[in-house]
C-alpha positions in Angstrom: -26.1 -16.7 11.9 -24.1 -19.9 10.7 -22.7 -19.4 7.4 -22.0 -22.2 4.9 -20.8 -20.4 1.5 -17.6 -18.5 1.3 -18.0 -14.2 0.4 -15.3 -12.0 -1.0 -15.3 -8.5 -1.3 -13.4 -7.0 -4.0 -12.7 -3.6 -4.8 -13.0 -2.3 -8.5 -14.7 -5.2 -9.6 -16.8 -4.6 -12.3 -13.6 -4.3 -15.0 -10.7 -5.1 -16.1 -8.4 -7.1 -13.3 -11.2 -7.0 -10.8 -14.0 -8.1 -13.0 -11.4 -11.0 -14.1 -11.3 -11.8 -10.1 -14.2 -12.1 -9.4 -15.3 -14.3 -12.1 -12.3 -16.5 -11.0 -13.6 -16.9 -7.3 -16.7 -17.5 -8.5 -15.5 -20.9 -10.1 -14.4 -21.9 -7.1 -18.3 -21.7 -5.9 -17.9 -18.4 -3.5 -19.9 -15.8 -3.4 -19.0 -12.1 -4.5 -19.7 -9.0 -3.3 -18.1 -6.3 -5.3 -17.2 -2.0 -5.9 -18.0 -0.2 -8.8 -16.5 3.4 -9.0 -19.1 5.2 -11.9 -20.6 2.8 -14.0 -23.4 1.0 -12.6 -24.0 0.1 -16.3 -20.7 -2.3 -16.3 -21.4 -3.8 -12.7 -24.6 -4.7 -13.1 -23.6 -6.5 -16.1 -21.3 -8.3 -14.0 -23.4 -9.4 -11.3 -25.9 -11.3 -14.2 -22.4 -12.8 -15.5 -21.9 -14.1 -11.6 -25.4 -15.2 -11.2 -25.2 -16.9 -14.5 -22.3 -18.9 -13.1 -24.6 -20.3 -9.9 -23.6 -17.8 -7.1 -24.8 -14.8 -5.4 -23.5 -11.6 -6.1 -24.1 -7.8 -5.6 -22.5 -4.9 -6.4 -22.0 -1.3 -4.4 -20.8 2.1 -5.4 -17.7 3.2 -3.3 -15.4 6.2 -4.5 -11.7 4.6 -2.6 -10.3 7.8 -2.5 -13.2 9.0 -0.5 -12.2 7.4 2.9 -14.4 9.1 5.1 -17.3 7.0 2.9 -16.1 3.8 4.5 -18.2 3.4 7.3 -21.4 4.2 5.5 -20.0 2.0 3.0 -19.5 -0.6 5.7 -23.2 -0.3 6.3 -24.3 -1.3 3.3 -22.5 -3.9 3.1 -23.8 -5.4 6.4 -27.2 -4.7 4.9 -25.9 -6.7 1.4 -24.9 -9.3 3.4 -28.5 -10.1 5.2 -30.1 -9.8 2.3 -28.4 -10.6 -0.8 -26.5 -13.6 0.6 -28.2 -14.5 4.4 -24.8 -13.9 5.8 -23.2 -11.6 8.2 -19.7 -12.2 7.4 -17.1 -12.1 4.4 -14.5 -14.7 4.4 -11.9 -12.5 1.6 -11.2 -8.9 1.6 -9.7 -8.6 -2.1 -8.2 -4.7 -2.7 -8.0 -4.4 -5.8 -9.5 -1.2 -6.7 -6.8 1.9 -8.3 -6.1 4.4 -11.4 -2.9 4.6 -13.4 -0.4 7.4 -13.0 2.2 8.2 -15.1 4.4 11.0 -14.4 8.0 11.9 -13.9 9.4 12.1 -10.5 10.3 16.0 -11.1 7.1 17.3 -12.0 4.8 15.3 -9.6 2.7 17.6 -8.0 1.1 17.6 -4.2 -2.2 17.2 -5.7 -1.6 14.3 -7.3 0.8 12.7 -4.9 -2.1 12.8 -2.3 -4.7 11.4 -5.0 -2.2 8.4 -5.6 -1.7 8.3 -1.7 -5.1 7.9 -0.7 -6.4 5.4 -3.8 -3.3 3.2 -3.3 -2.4 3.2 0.2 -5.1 4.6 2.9 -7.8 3.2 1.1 -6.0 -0.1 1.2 -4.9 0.5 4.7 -8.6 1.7 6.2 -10.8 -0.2 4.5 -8.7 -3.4 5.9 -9.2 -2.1 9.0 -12.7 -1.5 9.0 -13.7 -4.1 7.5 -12.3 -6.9 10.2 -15.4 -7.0 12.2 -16.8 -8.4 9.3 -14.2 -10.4 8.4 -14.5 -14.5 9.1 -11.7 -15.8 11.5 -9.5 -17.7 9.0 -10.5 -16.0 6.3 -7.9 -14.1 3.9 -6.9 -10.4 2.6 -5.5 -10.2 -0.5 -3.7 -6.9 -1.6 -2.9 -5.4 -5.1 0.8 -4.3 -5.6 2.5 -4.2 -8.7 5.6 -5.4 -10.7 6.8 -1.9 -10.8 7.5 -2.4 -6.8 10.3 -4.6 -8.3 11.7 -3.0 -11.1 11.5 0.6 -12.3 10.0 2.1 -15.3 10.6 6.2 -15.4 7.4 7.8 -14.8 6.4 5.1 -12.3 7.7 6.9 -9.1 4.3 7.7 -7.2 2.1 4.5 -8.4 4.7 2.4 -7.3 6.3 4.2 -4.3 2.6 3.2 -3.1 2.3 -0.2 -3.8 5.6 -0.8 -1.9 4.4 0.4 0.5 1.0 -1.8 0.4 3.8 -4.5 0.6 5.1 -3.5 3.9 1.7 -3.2 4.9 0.8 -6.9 4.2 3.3 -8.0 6.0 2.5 -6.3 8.9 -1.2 -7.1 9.0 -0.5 -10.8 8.5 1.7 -10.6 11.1 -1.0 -8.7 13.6 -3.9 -10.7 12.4 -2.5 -14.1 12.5 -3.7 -14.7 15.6 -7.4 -15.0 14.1 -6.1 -17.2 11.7 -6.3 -14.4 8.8 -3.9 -14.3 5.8 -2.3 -11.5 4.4 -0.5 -11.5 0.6 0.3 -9.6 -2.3 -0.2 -10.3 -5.5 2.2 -8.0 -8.2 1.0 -7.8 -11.6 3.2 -7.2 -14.5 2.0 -5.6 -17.6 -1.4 -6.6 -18.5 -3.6 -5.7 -21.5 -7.0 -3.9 -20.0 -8.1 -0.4 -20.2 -5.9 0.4 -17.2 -3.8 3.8 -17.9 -6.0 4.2 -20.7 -5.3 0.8 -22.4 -1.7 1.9 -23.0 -0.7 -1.9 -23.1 -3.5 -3.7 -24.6 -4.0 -0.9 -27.2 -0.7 0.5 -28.1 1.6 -2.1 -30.0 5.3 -0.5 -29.9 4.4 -0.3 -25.8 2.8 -4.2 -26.0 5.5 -5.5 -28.2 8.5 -3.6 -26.4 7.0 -5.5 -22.8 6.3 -9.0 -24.7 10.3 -8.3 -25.5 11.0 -8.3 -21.9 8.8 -10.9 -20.1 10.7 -14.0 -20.3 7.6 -15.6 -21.4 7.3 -13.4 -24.3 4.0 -11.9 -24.2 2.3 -9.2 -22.1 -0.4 -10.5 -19.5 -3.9 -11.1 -20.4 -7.0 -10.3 -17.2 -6.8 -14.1 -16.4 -3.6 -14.5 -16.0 -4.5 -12.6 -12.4 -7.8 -13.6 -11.5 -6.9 -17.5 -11.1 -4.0 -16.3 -8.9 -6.1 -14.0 -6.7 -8.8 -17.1 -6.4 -6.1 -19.6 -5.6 -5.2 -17.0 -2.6 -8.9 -17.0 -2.1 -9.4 -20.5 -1.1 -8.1 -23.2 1.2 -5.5 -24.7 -1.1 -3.5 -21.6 0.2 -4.5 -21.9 3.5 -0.6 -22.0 4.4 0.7 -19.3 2.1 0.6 -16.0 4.0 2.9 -12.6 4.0 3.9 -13.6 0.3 4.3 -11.5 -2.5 3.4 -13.5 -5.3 4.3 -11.5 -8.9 2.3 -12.4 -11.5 4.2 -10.9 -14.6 5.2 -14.0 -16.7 9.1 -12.9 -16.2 9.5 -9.6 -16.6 13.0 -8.1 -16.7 14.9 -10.8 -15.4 
C-alpha cells in the first residue's frame, strides 16, 4: 500500500496538551489518529474539530497503564489504519498520554510508585516498541518529559523520577533506531494551565502567579504553547533534530 499523507498517533489526545497536539499537526496537513482514556464524549468531539480542519482522524480507547492491552490495541489500530485513513503505516508516534502526582518523597507508597511507573515509563517504553512495525522508516517518536526532570519542586519525586528516565530512554531509542532513519526527542513542559493535576495551575492563582514569578517570560504556559512544538518535531523541518530534549517552559527557574 503506497501512502501519500503523513499519520500520527498520539496518546491522551482528546484534552488538554494532547488535544492541543493534535490540532497543531493537523495544520501542518497530517493525519491523526488518537487515545482517549474515559470519555468518548470529549474525543469524539475532537475528531469533528480535526475533520473540520480537512484531515482524517479517529480516535481509540487505550487505558496506558494497562500494558498487557497493547497488542490488541495494536490491532485496532491496523484495522483504523485500512479503514479510516487507507493506510497501513504511521509516520509519528507522539506519547503523550499521563496523570499528575503529587506527593512527598517520604510518604510515597508502592502502590502508587508502580501506578506512576507504568503510566510514565513502561507504557512509554512498550508501546514504542510495539508500535515499530507500524512505524514509517524516517518517520519520528516524540516523547513527553517534563520541566520538573530539570528542576525540583518538593512533592515531584515519583512524576519526575519517571520522566528522567523517559529521557534516558529517548536517547537510547534514537540511538538504536537511527538506522531506519527514525527520530527520537523530548519535549519538557513547564507549567501549563489545563486540567492536569486537577487544574492546579490554570485554576489556582497564588500557584499560577507564584510560577508566572519564576518563568523568565513571566507567565505560566498556555496548551499551544506545546502543540506547535510537538508539530514542528512532527514534520520535516526537523528532520535533523534528533535525541534533543527540547523544554518548552518559557524560562522557568533560571
Amino acid at each position: 500500500m503506497t501512502q501519500t499523507r503523513k499519520i500520527a498517533l498520539i496518546t491522551g489526545g482528546s484534552r488538554g496538551l494532547g488535544k492541543n497536539m493534535a490540532l497543531s499537526i493537523a495544520k501542518r496537513g497530517t493525519d491523526v489518529l488518537f487515545t482517549y482514556n474515559s470519555k468518548k464524549d470529549e474525543a469524539d468531539a475532537v475528531v469533528k474539530q480535526l475533520e473540520a480542519a480537512g484531515i482524517k482522524a479517529a480516535a481509540l480507547q487505550l487505558n496506558v497503564a494497562d500494558i498487557k492491552s497493547f497488542d490488541n490495541f495494536f490491532m485496532q489500530v491496523r484495522s483504523t489504519l485500512q479503514s479510516v485513513f487507507g493506510a497501513d503505516k504511521i509516520t509519528y508516534l507522539v506519547n503523550n498520554a499521563g496523570v499528575g502526582f503529587h506527593e512527598p518523597f517520604a510518604t510515597t507508597t508502592e502502590e502508587q510508585f508502580d501506578n506512576m511507573l507504568n503510566i510514565h515509563f513502561k507504557a512509554v517504553f512498550f508501546l514504542s516498541q510495539k508500535a515499530l512495525p507500524l512505524l514509517e522508516d524516517g518517520g519520528g517518536i516524540v516523547n513527553v518529559s517534563t520541566g520538573l526532570a530539570r528542576f525540583c519542586i518538593p512533592g515531584s519525586s515519583t512524576y519526575a523520577a519517571m520522566k528522567g528516565a523517559v529521557e534516558v530512554l529517548s536517547r537510547y531509542m534514537a540511538k538504536e533506531l537511527g538506522a531506519r532513519g527514525i527520530r527520537v526527542n523530548v519535549i519538557a513542559p513547564g507549567a501549563i494551565a489545563t486540567d492536569f493535576s486537577g487544574g492546579l495551575v490554570r485554576d489556582n492563582p497564588e500557584v499560577n502567579a507564584g510560577i508566572a514569578a519564576q518563568t523568565a517570560l513571566g507567565r505560566v504556559g498556555r496548551p499551544d504553547d506545546i502543540g506547535s512544538v510537538v508539530a514542528f518535531l512532527c514534520s520535516d523541518d526537523a528532520k535533523w533534530v534528533n535525541a534533543q530534549r527540547l523544554e518548552a517552559s518559557g524560562g522557568m527557574f533560571l
